[in-house]
N, C-alpha and C positions, 0 to 999 in steps of 0.2 A: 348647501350654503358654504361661503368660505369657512376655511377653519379658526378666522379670527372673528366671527359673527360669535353674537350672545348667545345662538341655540347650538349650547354645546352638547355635546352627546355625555349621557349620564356617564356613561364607563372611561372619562378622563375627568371626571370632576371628582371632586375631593370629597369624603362625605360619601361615597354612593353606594354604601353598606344596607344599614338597617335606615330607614326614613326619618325623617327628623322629626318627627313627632313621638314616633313609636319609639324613639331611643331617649328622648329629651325625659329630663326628669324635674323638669321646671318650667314652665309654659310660661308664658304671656299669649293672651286672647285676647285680641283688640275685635270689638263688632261695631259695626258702621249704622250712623244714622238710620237709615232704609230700615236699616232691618229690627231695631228695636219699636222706631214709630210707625210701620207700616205706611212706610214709606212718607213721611212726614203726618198722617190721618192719626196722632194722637199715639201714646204706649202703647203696643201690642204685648199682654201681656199673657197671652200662648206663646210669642214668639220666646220671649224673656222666659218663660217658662221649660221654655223645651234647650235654651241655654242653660239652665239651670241644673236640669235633670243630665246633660251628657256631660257636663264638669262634675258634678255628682257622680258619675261613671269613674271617668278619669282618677279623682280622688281617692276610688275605692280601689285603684290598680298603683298608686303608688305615687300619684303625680302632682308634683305643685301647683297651683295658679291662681293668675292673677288675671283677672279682669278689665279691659282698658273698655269704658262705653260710651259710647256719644249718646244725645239724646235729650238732655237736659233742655238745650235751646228751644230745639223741637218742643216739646213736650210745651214747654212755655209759651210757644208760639200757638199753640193750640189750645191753652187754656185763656190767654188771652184774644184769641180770634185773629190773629195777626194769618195772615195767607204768606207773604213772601218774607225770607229771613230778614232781618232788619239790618242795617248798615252802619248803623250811627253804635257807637262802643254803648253808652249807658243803656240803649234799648236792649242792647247783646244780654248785657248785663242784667236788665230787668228779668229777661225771660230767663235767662239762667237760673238766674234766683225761684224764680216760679216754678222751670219745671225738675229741678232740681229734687224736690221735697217730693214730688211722683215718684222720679227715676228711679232714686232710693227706696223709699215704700214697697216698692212692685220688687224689684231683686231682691231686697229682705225676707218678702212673703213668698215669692218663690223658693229661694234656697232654704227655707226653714221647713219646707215640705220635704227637702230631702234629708232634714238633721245637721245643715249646717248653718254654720254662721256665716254673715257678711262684715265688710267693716267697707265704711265710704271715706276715700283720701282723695283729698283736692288738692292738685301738684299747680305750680306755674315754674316757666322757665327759671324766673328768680332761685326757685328752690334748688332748680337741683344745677344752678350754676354757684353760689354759694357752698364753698366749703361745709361748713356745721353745719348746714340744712339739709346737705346732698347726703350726708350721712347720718342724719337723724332720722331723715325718711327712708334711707338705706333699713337702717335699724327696724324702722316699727314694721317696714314690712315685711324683714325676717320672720321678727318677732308675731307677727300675724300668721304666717305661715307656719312658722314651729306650732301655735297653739291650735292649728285645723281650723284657720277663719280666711275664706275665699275674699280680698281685699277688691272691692271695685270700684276703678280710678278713673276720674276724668280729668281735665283741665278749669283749672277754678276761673270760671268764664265768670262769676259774679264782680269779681276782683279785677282781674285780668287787663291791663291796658298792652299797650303794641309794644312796648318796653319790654318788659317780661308774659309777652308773648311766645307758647309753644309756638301756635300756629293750625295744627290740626291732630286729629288723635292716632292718626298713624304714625306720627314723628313722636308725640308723647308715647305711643305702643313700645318704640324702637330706645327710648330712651330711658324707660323702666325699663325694658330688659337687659340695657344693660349696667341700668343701677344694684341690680339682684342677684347679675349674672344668670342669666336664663340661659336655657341650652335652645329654645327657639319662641319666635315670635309667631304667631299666627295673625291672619290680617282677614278676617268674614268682610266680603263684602255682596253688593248683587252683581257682581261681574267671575265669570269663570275662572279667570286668571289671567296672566299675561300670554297676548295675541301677540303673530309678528307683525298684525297691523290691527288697527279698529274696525272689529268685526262687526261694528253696526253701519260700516261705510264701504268696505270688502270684505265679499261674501269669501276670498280663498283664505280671510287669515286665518292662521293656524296656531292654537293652542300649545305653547311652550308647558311639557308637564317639567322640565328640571333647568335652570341656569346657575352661571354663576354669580352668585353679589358682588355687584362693583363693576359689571362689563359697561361702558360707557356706551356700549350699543344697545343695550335697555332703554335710556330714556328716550331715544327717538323710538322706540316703539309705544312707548306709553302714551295713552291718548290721553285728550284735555282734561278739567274736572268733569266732575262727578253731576250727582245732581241737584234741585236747588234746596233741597233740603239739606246734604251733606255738601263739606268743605274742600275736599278733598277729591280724587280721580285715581288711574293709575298710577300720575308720575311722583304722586308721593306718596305712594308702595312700594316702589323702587327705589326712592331716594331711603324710605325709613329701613328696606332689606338693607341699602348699602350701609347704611352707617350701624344696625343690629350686627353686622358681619365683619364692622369695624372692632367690634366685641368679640369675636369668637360666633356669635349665634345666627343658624339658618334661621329664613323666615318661610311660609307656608302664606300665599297668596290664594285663596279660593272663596266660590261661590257659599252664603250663608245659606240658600235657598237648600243647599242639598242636605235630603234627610242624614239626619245623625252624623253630620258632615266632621264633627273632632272627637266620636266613637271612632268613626272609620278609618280617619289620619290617625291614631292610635293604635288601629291595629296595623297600623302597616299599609292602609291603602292608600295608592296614589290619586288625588285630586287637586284640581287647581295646579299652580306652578309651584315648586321648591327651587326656592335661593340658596344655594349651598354656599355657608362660608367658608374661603379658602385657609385661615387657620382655625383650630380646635379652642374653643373659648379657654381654656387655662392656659394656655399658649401663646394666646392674644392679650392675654393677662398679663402673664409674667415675662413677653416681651417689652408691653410697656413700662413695668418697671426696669427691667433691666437698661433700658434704653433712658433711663433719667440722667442727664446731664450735672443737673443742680440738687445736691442730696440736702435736707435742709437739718440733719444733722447724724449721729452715729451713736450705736451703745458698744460698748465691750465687754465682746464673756469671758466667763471661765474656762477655764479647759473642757469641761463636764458638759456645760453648755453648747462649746463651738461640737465638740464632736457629736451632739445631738444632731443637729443642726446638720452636720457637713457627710455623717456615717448613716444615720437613723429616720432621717428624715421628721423630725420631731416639730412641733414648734417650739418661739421661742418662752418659757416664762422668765419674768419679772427675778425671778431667785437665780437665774443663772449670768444676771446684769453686774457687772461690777460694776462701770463709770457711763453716765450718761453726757453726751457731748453734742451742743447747741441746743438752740431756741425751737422746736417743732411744735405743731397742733398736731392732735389726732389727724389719724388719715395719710397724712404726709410719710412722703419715701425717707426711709433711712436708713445708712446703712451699718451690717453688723459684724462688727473688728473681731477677731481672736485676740487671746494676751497679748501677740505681739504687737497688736497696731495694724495687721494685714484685712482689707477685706474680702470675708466668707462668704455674704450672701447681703441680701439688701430685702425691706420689705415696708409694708406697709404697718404703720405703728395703731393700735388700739385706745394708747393715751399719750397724752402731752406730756413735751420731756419736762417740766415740773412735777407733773404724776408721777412720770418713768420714775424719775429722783426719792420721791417719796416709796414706790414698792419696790425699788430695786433690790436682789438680796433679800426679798421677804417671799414666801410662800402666798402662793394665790386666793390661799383662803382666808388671808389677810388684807385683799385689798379691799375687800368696802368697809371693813373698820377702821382702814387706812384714808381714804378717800370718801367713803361717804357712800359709794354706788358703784357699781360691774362694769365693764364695757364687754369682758370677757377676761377668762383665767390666764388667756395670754399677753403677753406685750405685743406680739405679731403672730398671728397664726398662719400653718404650714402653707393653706391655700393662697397665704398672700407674703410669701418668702419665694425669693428664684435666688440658685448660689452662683455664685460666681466663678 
């Protein structure tokens, strides 16, 4: 093939060290309709089961995850006898609601077989297009993660109109990870991965095992949707690697059918297609801050401080603030002066510059006697500082 086609050869792609799974230390696992309802015939809950048990694996070798499921609809549609998915939003919505309270049930009693906890989060576009919301759900699923509770996430289809519409769970897969900052996405579905044609229409397509995310000659390879159970097809598997790699994170495209199929992406093996992102997720991170135009406001350190910061690679606390300058929310880019007024570094702030003003100058074990509650001991920390 030409050298500018999407089947690039592993050994010029970026990434093509250790596998993106077997290196990644924070997962996202999105699994597709099919394979939790058996293929729309109701929950399968050996299927669910045997998800259970290799994330149970995974967990025990060090690794984060987060679980992205479809199924709910399904699930609904089978409780109430409905055969073809329904079209009309409030029917969506009906069976959501119905099979929702299965979906949940069955993953809970699975993973408690293996000693861990689950926790159910219903995301919609709204949320994590909203400032305070994108980071409050940021937060809890940290905070679910630090406490050893496998979070599994759908799209709040009860709720959900076209407005704050995802759309489907491979685009919500792509977009928790990179609320989380995942080092990769995984996408189960019942297709082996990406063909350079649809192999259920030529018999010569050939299985791409490595690409890169973001070649525009992917989506003419991606075939149409999926099936009528599921929402989705290849082309937004492709679309969701592109924008996961818009973050830093590869995505892993493969068949759910295959035994122990995210033991064996764990250890190193190759299955399915890998999307290789062409920057390294903190990279991709902290060139988008770096690359902020409009700073929505600045702190200034001490000497003690900037040299942390500029020598040490430290983060920043609250005690080495001297003046806080403008109106910020949490989350927002700001940036940080030395004494003289020059800027060091730029980052992402923890708390609002009325907060900032309140802990600045004080020790961090001050700030919820000060404020009432944590965000963290820092004003910005290292992972979300790039200097200047």
């Amino acid at each position: 093939m030409a050298e500018d086609t999407a089947v690039t050869p592993a050994a010029r792609l970026p990434g093509r060290g250790q596998p993106a799974v077997q290196a990644a230390r924070r997962i996202v696992v999105k699994v597709g309709s099919s394979l939790v309802t058996n293929e729309g015939r109701g929950l399968d809950a050996a299927a669910i089961a045997q998800w259970a048990e290799q994330i149970a694996r995974l967990r025990a070798i060090g690794k984060d995850v987060v679980m992205v499921s479809s199924g709910a609809i399904a699930e609904g549609m089978k409780r109430l006898g409905w055969a073809q998915r329904p079209k009309q939003i409030h029917e969506q919505q009906a069976a959501a609601a119905v099979g929702q309270m299965g979906l949940a049930q069955v993953y809970e009693t699975c993973f408690r077989e293996h000693g861990l906890a689950t926790a159910q989060v219903l995301l919609t576009h709204e949320d994590l297009a909203d400032r305070r919301r994108y980071l409050n759900a940021r937060s809890t699923l940290l905070t679910l993660l630090e406490l050893g509770v496998v979070p599994i996430i759908n799209e709040n289809d009860t709720v959900v109109t076209d407005e704050i519409k995802v759309g489907d769970n491979d685009t919500l897969g792509a977009l928790v990870t990179n609320l989380i900052d995942a080092d990769c996405l995984v996408i189960l579905t019942d297709q082996q991965g990406l063909f350079t044609a649809d192999p259920r229409r030529d018999p010569q397509a050939q299985l791409l095992p490595q690409v890169s995310a973001g070649d525009p000659a992917l989506e003419a390879m991606a075939g149409d949707a999926g099936t009528a159970i599921g929402k989705g097809g290849m082309i937004t598997k492709v679309l969701a690697a592109r924008r996961a790699a818009s973050g830093g994170a590869h995505t892993v495209v493969a068949s759910g059918r295959e035994p122990s199929v995210l033991v064996r992406l764990a250890q190193g093996e190759s299955i399915g297609t890998q999307f290789v992102a062409q920057t390294p997720r903190l990279a991709a991170r902290k060139k988008w801050m770096a690359d902020h135009l409009q700073l929505r406001g600045s702190v200034r350190l001490d000497a003690g401080a900037a040299r942390a910061l500029m020598r040490e690679g430290k983060s920043l606390l609250p005690i080495g603030v001297i003046d806080v300058i403008g109106d910020f929310e949490r989350g927002e880019v700001v940036a940080c002066l030395d004494p003289e007024g020059q800027e060091i570094a730029r980052g992402l702030v923890n708390y609002s510059g009325s907060e900032a003003r309140r802990i600045m100058r004080r020790p961090s074990t001050e700030i919820e006697a000060i404020l009432g509650f944590v965000e963290g001991p820092e004003l910005i920390h290292r992972d979300n500082l790039v200097l200047r």
